[in-house]
Each structure stands twice: as structure tokens, then as C-alpha cells.
C-alpha positions in Angstrom: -26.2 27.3 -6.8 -25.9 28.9 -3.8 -27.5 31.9 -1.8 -29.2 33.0 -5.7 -25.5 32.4 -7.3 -24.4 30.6 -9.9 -21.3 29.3 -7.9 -19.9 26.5 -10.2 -21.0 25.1 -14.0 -20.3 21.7 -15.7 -20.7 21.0 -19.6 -22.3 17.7 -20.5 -23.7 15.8 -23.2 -24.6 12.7 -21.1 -28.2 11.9 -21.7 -28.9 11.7 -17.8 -27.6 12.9 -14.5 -26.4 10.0 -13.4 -22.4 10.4 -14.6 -22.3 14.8 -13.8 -22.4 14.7 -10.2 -18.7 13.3 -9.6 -17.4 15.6 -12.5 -19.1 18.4 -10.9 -18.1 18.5 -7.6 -14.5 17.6 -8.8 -14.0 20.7 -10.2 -15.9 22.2 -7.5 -12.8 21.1 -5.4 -10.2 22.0 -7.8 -11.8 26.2 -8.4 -12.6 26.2 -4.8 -9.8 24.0 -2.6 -12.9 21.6 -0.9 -15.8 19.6 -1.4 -18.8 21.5 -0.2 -20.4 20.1 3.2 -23.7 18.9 1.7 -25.4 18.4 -1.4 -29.3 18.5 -2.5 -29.8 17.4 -6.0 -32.8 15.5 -7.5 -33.6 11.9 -7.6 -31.4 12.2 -11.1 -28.1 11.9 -9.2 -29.2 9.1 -7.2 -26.9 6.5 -7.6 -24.9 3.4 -5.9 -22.0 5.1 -7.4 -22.6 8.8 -6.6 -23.6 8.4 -3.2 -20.8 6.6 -2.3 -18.1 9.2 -3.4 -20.4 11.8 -1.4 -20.0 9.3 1.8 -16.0 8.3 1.1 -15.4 12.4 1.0 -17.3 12.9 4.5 -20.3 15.2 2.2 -23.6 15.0 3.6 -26.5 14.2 0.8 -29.5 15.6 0.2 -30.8 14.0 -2.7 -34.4 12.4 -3.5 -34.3 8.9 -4.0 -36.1 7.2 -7.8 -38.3 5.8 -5.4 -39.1 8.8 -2.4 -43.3 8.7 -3.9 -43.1 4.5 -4.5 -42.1 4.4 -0.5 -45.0 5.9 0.5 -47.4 3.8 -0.8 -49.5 1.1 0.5 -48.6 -1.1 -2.4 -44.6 -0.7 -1.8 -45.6 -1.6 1.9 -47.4 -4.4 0.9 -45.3 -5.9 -1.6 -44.1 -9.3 0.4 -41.8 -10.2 -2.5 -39.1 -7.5 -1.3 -36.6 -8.3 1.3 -37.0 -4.5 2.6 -40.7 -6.1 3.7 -39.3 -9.2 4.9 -37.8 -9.9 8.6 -34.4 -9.6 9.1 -32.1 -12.3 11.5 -28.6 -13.5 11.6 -27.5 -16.4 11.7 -23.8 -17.4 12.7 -22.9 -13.2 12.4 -25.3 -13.9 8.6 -27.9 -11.5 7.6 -30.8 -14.0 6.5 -34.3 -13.1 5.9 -37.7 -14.9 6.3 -40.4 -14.6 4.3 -44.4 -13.8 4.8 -44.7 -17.4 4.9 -42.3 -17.6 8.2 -40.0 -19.5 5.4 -36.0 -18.9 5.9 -33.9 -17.0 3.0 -30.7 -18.0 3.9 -27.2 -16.4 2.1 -25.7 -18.7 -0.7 -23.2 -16.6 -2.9 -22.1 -13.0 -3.3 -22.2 -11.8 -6.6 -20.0 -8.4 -8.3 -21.1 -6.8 -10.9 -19.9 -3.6 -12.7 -21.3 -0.2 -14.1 -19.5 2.0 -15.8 -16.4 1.1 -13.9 -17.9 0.7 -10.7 -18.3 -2.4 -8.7 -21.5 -3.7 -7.5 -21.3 -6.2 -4.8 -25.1 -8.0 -4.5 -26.0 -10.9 -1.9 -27.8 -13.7 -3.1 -30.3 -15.3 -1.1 -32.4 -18.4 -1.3 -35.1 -20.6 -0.2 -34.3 -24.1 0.2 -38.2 -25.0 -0.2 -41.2 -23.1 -1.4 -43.2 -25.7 -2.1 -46.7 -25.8 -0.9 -46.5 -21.5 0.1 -49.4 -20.4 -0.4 -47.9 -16.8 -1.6 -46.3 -17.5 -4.1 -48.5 -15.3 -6.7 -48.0 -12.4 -4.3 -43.8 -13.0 -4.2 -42.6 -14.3 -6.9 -42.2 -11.7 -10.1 -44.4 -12.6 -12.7 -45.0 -15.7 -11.4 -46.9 -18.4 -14.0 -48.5 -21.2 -11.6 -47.0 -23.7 -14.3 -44.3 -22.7 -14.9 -43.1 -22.0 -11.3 -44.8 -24.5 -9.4 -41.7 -26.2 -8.5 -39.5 -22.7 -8.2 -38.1 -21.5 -5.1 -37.8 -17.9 -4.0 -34.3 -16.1 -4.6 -33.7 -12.9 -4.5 -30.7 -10.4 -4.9 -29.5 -7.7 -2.2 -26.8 -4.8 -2.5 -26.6 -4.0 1.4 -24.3 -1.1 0.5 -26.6 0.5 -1.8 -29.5 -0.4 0.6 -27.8 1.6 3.5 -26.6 4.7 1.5 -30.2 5.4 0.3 -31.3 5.0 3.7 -28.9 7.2 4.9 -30.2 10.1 1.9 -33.8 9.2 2.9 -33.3 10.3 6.2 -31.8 13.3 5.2 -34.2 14.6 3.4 -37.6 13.5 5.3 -35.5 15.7 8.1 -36.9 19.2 8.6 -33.1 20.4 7.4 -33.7 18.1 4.2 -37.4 19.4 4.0 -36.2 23.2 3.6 -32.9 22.1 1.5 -35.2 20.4 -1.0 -37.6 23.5 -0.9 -34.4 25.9 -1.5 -33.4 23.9 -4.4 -36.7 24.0 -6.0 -36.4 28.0 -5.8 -32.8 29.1 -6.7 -31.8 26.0 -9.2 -35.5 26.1 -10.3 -35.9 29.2 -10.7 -32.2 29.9 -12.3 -33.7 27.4 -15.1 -36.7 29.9 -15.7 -34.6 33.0 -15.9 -32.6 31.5 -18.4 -35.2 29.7 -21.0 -38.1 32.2 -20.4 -36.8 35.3 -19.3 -33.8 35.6 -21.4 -34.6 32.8 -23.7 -31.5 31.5 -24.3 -32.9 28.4 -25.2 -29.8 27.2 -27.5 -25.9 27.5 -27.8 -24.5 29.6 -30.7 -21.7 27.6 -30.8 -20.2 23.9 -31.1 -18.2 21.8 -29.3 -17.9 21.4 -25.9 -14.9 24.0 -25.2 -16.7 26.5 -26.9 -20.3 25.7 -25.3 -18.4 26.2 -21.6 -16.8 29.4 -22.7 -20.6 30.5 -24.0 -22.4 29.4 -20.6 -19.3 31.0 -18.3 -20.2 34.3 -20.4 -23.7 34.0 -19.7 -23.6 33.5 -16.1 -20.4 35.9 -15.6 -23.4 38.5 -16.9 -26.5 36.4 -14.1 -24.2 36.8 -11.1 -23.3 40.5 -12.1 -26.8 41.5 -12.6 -27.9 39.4 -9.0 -24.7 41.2 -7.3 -26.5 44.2 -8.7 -30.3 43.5 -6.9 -28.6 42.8 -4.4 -26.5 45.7 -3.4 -29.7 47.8 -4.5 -31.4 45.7 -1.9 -34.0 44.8 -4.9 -33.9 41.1 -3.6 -32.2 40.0 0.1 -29.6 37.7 0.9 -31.3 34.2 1.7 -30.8 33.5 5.5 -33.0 30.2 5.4 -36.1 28.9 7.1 -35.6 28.3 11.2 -38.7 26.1 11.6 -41.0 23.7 9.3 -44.2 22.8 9.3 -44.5 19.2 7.6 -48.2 18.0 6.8 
């Protein structure tokens, strides 16, 4: 979407966003000859894997983190278990952490993983004693005083996942990010209300995916048409955006 517009579609049957962003802006490139400059999306697109392309192709991301209403919580802030509560030092040019307890989580192995074709790197770290913490209850994941008595803490980190939805969180707490995110929720939003309850077109006529596109391209060949027509009637204005906003 842009400025009311439907500017580019994508056909999917993918049961969640996760795998349609990439695709998307692909052929975005391909119909247009570029990325766009910046993305918003919803915390659907937010991936390892997705937020890295947008990085590696220099596009700037606006999109809400899983966890954007967890972070502001007392009990995310309280949670001692997570590294992202824990101090941070380094040791020899390592990242280590220490623990509520003052204890040190020093770096013993890296770890890859893949999803979907895409490599995960994740740092292990580990306590060399936890005996005797007094925390444990509060750290350790489901912890069963039997069980774990003798158990010490170790605990997984993906520092290049950790930065990139750092780098989207401060996007869009930003007052840019604020009014992108507010934008979205109108013109993609509202697109989706014009098509199910306005024109209820609640279901495709056809089958298969070539013939679903070729459906949906006719559909909003006839939305941008009538928009082009408000417009020039100067029924609706073209959006010029928010200069200032407020943020309770």
C-alpha cells in the first residue's frame, strides 16, 4: 500500500506471514527496478530471516516485534532468567554474562541451526557452578527443586537476531515509526475493510494459484481506478503525513 494504493499484490497459501515478505518485495523489485526504502508490516513478518534480507538490501524496517506488549511489562523486566536482564562484560574480546546472583555465564560453544533454509547461529553459555543460588526457582525454566538441584544455568543467545529486533524496536518506538505504524493501520487496514465488508468479496471464484492472482489483479485494477477517481474529484486528498506526534 501506498498513499491509499494498492501498489504491489502477492498470492499465497502459506498459513502465516512469515515466508511472504521476501517473495513480496522481490517482485516489488522486479515490477518496479528497486527495493522500497522502508517497510512497516506487523509483528507477522518478524523474523531472523526477514529482517535480515531487509538489512543486507540497506531497507529500513518498520515492523512490530512478537514481543513489542511482553517488553513493556514489569514481568519481562523482572524475569532474571533472560540474558537480555542480565549484565553484560567481555572477557578476552568474549561477550559473557553474569547472573542476578553476581555468578559468571561464560561462552562454551556456538551452535547453527536451520529454518527453512536459513542458518541460525546461537551462543551457548554456561555456569560453571550454581550450586547453593538462592534463585534458582526464579531462573531456571520450570525448574523442579529435585530434579535440578544439582543443574547449572545454560542458556542459548542468537546475537544477530538479538540486534536486528533491536534495531526494528527502535524504529518503531520513534515518532517516524509511531506515525508509520498508525498509517498502516489506516490504508492496509482499511483496504482489508473495503474489500470483505464493503464489497464483500470474501472468497475467490476460481482455483489455483495462477488463476487466484489474475482474479485479485482484476479486483484491484477496478480499487485503484475508483481511488484515482475520489481523488481527482478531490472526494478524498492525497496523504501528505503527520509532521509532529504526540506519544502518551
Amino acid at each position: 500500500m501506498e498513499n491509499y494504493f494498492i501498489t504491489h499484490s502477492y498470492i499465497s497459501n502459506d498459513r502465516t506471514d512469515y515466508d511472504t515478505l521476501i517473495p513480496v518485495l522481490d517482485r516489488h523489485r522486479k515490477a518496479f527496478g528497486g527495493y522500497p526504502e522502508e517497510v512497516t508490516a506487523d509483528s507477522g513478518y518478524s523474523s531472523e530471516k526477514n529482517l535480515d534480507f531487509l538489512k543486507e538490501n540497506h531497507i529500513s524496517s518498520y515492523i512490530k516485534l512478537q514481543a513489542h506488549e511482553k517488553m513493556k511489562t514489569k514481568a519481562w523486566r523482572d524475569d532474571i532468567g533472560k540474558h537480555y536482564n542480565m549484565s553484560v562484560m567481555m572477557q578476552g574480546g568474549i561477550r559473557c554474562y553474569r547472573c542476578h546472583d553476581g555468578r559468571l555465564l561464560s561462552h562454551i560453544r556456538t551452535e547453527t541451526g536451520m529454518t527453512k533454509g536459513y542458518e541460525r547461529k546461537f551462543e551457548v553459555y554456561a555456569c560453571d557452578d550454581c550450586s547453593g543460588c538462592h534463585f534458582k526457582a526464579e531462573c531456571f525454566y520450570r525448574y523442579d527443586p529435585i530434579k535440578d538441584t544439582d543443574k547449572n544455568k545454560v542458556m542459548k543467545v542468537n546475537q544477530k537476531w538479538e540486534d536486528l529486533k533491536a534495531q526494528s524496536d527502535e524504529n518503531i518506538r520513534s515518532e517516524k515509526g509511531i506515525i508509520n505504524r498508525q498509517i498502516r493501520s489506516i490504508q492496509t487496514e482499511g483496504h482489508f475493510g473495503d474489500i470483505k465488508e464493503n464489497n464483500n468479496f470474501r472468497r475467490f471464484n476460481y482455483r489455483s494459484r495462477e488463476k487466484v492472482e489474475k482474479e485479485f489483479q482484476l479486483y484491484i485494477f477496478g480499487s485503484n481506478l475508483n481511488k484515482y477517481h475520489r481523488f481527482i474529484h478531490r472526494e478524498i486528498e492525497k496523504f501528505v503525513g503527520k509532521k509532529k506526534q504526540s506519544v502518551a
